[in-house]
C-alpha positions as CSV (number, residue, x, y, z in Angstrom):
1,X,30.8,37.0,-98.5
2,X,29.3,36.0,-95.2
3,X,27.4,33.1,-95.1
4,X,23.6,34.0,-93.6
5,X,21.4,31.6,-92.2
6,X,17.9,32.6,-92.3
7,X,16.2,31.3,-88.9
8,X,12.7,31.2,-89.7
9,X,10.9,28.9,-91.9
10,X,8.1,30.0,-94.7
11,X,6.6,31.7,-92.3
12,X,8.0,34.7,-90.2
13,X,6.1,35.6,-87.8
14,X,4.5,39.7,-87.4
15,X,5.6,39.8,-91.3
16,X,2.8,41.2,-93.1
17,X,3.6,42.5,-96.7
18,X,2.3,45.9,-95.5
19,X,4.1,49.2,-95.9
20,X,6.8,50.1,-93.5
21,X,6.0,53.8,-94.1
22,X,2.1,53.4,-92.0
23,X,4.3,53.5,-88.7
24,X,7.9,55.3,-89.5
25,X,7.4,59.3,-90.1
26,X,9.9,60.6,-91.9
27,X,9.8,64.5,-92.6
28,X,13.0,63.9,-94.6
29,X,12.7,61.6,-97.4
30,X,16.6,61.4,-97.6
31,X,18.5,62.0,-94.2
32,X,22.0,61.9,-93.7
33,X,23.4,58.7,-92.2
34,X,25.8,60.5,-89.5
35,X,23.5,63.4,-89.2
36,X,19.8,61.2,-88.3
37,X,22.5,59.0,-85.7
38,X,23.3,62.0,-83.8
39,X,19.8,63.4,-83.7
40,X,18.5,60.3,-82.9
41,X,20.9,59.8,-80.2
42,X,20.0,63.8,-78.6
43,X,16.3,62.2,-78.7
44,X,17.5,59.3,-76.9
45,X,19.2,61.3,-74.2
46,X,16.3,63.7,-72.8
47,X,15.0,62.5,-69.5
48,X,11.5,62.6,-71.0
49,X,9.6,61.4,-73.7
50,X,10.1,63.5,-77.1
51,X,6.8,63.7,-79.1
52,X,7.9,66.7,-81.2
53,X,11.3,64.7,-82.2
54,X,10.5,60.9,-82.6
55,X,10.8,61.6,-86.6
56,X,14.2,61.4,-86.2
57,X,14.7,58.5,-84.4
58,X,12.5,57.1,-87.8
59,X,14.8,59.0,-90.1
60,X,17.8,57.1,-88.6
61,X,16.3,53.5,-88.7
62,X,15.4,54.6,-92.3
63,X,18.9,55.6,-92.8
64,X,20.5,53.0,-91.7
65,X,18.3,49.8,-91.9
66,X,16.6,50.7,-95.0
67,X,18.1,53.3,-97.6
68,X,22.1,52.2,-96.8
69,X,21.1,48.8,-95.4
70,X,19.7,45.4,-95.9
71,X,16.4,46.6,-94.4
72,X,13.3,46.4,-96.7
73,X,10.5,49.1,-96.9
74,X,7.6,46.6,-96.0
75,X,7.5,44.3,-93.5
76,X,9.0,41.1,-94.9
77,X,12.2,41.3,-93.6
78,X,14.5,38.0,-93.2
79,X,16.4,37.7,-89.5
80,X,19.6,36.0,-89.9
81,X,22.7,34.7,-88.3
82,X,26.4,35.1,-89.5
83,X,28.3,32.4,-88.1
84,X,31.6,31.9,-87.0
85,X,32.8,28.5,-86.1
86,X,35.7,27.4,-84.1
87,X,36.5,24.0,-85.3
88,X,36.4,21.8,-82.5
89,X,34.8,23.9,-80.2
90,X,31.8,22.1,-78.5
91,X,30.4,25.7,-77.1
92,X,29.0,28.3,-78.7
93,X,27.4,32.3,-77.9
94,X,25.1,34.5,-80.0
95,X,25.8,37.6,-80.3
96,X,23.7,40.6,-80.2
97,X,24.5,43.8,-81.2
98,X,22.6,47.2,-80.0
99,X,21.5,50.2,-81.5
100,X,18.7,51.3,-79.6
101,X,16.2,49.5,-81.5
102,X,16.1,51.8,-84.0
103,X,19.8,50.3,-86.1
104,X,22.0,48.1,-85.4
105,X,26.1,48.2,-84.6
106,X,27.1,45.2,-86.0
107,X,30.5,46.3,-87.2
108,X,30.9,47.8,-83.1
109,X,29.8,45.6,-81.8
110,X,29.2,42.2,-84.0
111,X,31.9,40.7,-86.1
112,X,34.7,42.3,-83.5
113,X,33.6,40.2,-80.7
114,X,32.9,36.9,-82.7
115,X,36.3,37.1,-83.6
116,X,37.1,37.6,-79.8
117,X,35.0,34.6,-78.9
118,X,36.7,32.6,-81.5
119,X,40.4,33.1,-80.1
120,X,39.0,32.1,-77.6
121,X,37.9,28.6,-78.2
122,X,34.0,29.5,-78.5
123,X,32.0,29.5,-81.9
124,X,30.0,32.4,-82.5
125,X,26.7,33.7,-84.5
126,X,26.6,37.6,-84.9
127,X,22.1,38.1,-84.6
128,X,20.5,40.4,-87.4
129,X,17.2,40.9,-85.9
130,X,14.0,42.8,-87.1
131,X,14.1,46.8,-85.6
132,X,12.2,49.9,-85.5
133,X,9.2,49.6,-87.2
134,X,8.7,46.4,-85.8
135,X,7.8,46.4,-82.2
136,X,8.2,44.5,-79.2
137,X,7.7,41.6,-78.9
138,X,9.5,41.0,-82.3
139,X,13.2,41.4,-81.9
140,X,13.1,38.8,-78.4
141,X,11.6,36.2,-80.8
142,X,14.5,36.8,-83.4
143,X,17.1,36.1,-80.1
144,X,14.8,33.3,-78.7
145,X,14.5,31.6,-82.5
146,X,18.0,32.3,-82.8
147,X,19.0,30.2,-79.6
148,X,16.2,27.4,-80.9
149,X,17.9,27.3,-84.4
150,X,21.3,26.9,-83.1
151,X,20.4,24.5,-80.2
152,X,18.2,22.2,-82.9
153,X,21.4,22.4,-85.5
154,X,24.2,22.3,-83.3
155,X,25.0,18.5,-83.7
156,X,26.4,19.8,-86.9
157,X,28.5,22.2,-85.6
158,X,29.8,20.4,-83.1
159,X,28.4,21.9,-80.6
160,X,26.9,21.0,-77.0
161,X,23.2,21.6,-77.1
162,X,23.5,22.7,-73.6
163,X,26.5,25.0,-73.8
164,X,25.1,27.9,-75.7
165,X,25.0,31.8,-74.2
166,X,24.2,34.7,-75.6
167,X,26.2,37.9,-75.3
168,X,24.3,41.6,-76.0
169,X,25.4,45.2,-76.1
170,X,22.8,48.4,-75.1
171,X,19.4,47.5,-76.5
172,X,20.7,44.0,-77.4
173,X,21.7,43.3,-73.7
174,X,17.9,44.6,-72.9
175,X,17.4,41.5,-75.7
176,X,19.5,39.1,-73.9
177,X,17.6,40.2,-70.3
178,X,14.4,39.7,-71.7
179,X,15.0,36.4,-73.1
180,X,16.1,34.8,-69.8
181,X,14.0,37.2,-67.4
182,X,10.4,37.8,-69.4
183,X,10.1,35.3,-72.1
184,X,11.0,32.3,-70.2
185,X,10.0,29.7,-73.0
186,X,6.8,31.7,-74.3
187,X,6.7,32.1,-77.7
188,X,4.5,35.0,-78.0
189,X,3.9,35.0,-81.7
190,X,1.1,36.3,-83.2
191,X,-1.9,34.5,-83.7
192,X,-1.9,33.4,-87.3
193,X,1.8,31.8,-87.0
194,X,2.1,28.0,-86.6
195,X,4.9,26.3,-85.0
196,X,7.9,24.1,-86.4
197,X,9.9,21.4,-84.6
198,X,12.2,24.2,-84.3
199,X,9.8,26.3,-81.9
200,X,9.4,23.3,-79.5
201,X,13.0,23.5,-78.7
202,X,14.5,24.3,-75.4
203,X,15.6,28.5,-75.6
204,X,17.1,28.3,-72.0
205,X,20.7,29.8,-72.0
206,X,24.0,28.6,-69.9
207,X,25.3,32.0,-69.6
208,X,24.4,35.7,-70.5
209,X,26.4,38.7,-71.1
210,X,24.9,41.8,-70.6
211,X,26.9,44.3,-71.6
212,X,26.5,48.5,-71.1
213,X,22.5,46.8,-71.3
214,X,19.5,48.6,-71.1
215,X,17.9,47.7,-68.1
216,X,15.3,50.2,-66.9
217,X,13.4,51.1,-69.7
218,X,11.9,53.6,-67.7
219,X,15.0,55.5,-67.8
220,X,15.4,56.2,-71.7
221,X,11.2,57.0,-72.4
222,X,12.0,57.9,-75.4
223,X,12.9,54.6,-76.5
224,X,9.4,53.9,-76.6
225,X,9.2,55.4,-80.2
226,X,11.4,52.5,-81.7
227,X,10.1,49.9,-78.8
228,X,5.9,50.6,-78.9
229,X,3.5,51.2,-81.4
230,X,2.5,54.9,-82.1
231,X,-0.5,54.5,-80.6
232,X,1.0,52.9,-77.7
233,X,3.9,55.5,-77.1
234,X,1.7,58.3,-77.6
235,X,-0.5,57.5,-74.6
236,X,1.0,58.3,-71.3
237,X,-0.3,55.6,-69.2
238,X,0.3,52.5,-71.2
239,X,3.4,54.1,-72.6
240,X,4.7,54.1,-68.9
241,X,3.5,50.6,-68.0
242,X,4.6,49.3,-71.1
243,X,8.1,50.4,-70.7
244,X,7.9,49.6,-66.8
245,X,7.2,45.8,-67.9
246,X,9.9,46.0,-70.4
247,X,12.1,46.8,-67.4
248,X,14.1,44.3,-66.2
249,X,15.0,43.9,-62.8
250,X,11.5,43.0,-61.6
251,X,11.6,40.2,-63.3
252,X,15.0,38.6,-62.2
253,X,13.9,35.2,-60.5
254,X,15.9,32.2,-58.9
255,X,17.3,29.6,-61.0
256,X,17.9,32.3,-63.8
257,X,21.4,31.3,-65.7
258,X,24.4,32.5,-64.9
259,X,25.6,36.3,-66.1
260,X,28.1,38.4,-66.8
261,X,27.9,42.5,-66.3
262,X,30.2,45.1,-67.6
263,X,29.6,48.9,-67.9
264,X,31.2,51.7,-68.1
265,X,30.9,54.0,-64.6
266,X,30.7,57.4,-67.1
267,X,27.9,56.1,-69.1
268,X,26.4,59.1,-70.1
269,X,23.2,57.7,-72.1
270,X,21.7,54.8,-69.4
271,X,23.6,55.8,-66.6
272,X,24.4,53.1,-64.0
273,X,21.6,52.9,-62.0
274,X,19.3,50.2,-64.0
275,X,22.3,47.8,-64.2
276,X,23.1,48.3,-60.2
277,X,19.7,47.6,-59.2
278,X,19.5,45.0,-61.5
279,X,23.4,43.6,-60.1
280,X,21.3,43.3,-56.6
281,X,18.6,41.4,-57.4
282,X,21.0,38.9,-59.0
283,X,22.6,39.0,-56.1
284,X,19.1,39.0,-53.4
285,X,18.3,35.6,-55.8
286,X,21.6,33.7,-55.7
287,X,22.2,34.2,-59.3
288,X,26.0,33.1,-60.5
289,X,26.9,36.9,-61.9
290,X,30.4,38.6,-62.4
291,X,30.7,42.1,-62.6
292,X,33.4,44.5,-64.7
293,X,33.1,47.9,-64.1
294,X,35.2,50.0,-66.5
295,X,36.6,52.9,-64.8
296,X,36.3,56.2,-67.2
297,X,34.2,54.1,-70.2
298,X,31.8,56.0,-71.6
299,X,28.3,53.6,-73.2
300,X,29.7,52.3,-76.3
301,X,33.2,51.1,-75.6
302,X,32.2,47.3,-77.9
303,X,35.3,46.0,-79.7
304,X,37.5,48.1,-78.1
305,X,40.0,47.0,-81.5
306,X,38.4,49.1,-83.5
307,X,40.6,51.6,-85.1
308,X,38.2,54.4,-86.8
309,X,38.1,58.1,-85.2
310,X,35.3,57.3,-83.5
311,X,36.1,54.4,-81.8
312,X,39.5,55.6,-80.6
313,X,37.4,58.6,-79.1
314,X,34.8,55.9,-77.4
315,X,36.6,53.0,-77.2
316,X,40.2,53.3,-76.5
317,X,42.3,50.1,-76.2
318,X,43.3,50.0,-72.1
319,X,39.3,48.6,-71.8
320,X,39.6,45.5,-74.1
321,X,40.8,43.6,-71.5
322,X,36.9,43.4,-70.8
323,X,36.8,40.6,-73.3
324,X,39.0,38.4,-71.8
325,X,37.3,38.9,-68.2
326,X,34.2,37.4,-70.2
327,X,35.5,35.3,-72.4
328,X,37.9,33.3,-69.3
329,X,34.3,33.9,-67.0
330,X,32.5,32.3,-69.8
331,X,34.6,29.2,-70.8
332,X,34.8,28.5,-67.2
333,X,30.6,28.1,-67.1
334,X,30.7,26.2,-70.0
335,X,33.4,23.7,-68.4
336,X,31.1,23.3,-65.6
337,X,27.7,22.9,-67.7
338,X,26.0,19.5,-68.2
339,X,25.7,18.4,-71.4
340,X,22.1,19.3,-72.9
341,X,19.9,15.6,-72.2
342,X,19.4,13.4,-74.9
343,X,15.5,12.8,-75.9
């Protein structure tokens, strides 16, 4: 059994005890696993903001997160990491799997890569973060605690407080881009939350993969039903400024930390436009960045060692060599990065 460490204390913060049902409409009390992914998925896909289908982006976080997974039906759910340690590695990256908010692909696109990262001489911690029905800002405070918990631990595993990255797939990219590009060291808990030592730790990163990321929020509205409140979604106007904040590349700034791109150039669900806007601001700014495009890839490709129907359809094996591009990028910054001051 994985081991799971939980990386808030007594208190989590946005975790009320109330009913997860207020916010999720479900108009089937028991979907189908495969058959609420792909609906949610068509929902996902239209240019424009779905009103009359949002149920079923609820039915699949229901699904997946709560019927078939470790999700609860109130909100007093535990975020958690699932580490895997390279012994005598003195770097480490957290890991972030997508799922559009609404689940999360940490078979795709969790264990897989940790594995990856370990071959390569880096430890990992595979995120399980709070989703659909929670809201933004939740899921950036699971990544930014998660970096906090592993930078105040790390003396005992080993690792250089200052060599920790974070790497993120689709809507756990967008994660990994918020943390560096719109959080910036805010903690943006709710107001009845009080801090621990661990909140007044350092959440800067040395590297970030983004990878296939969601960029431009802008261009997937209908995230917006797992992203903002009802309330929030359902109104036009703050429904497009919200999700124009949660985009990106506006927020790109010098001095961010050094980053790593990959995409597919037939990504048929963001498209390639957020992450090639967002490549040239890195670049207008001076940011260290590398960029893989993968010629053919589709949005999804993950551990490209996957061996299920579905992944040899999405992921075929000629575009693992993706991970090594990273993990050689990444071990390179880390060979280059100070080592985290001592107080």
């Amino acid at each position: 059994m994985a081991v799971k460490l939980t990386i808030w204390g007594d208190k989590v913060p946005y975790n009320t005890g109330g009913s997860k049902f207020d916010e999720l409409e479900l108009k089937n009390r028991h979907p189908s696993l495969l058959l609420s992914g792909l609906k949610a998925l068509a929902v996902l896909k239209k240019s424009e903001y779905s009103s009359k289908r949002r149920h079923w982006i609820h039915e699949a976080t229901y699904a997946a997160e709560i019927r078939h997974g470790e999700g609860s039906e109130t909100y007093d759910d535990q975020p958690y990491l699932v580490p895997y340690l390279k012994p005598g590695s003195d770097r480490a990256i957290i890991v972030v799997p997508g799922g559009g908010y609404m689940a999360k692909a940490s078979k795709h696109e969790g264990e897989g890569i940790a594995r990856s990262l370990n071959e390569a001489g880096i430890s990992a911690f595979v995120l399980e973060y709070r989703i659909n029905p929670y809201k933004a800002p939740v899921p950036f405070l699971d990544l930014q605690r998660a970096v906090r918990f592993v930078r105040y631990h790390a003396p005992q595993y080993g690792i250089d407080p200052g060599k920790i990255g974070a790497i993120g797939f689709s809507a756990g990219g967008h994660m990994v881009g918020a943390l560096v590009t719109l959080l910036r060291g805010a903690s943006m808990v709710c107001e009845d939350y009080r801090e621990d030592p661990i909140d007044r730790i350092d959440d800067s990163l040395a590297l970030a993969g983004l990878i296939y990321p969601l960029i431009a929020c802008t261009d997937l509205p209908s995230i917006a039903v797992s992203l903002l409140h009802r309330e929030e979604a359902e109104d036009p106007e703050e429904r497009a400024s919200l999700l124009n904040y949660y985009s990106l590349t506006q927020h790109v700034r010098e001095g961010d930390p050094p980053q790593f791109l990959c995409y597919g150039d037939k990504d048929h669900l963001l498209g390639t436009r957020g992450v090639q806007n967002y490549t040239q601001a890195l670049e207008q700014r001076g940011i260290d960045h590398k960029v893989v495009v993968l010629e053919g890839a589709d949005h999804g490709f993950g551990d490209c060692e996957q061996t299920t129907l579905i992944d040899k359809v999405v992921s075929p094996k000629k575009y693992a060599y993706w991970k090594k591009e990273f993990t050689d990028w990444a071990n390179g910054i880390f060979d280059r990065s100070r080592s985290y001051p001592s107080k």
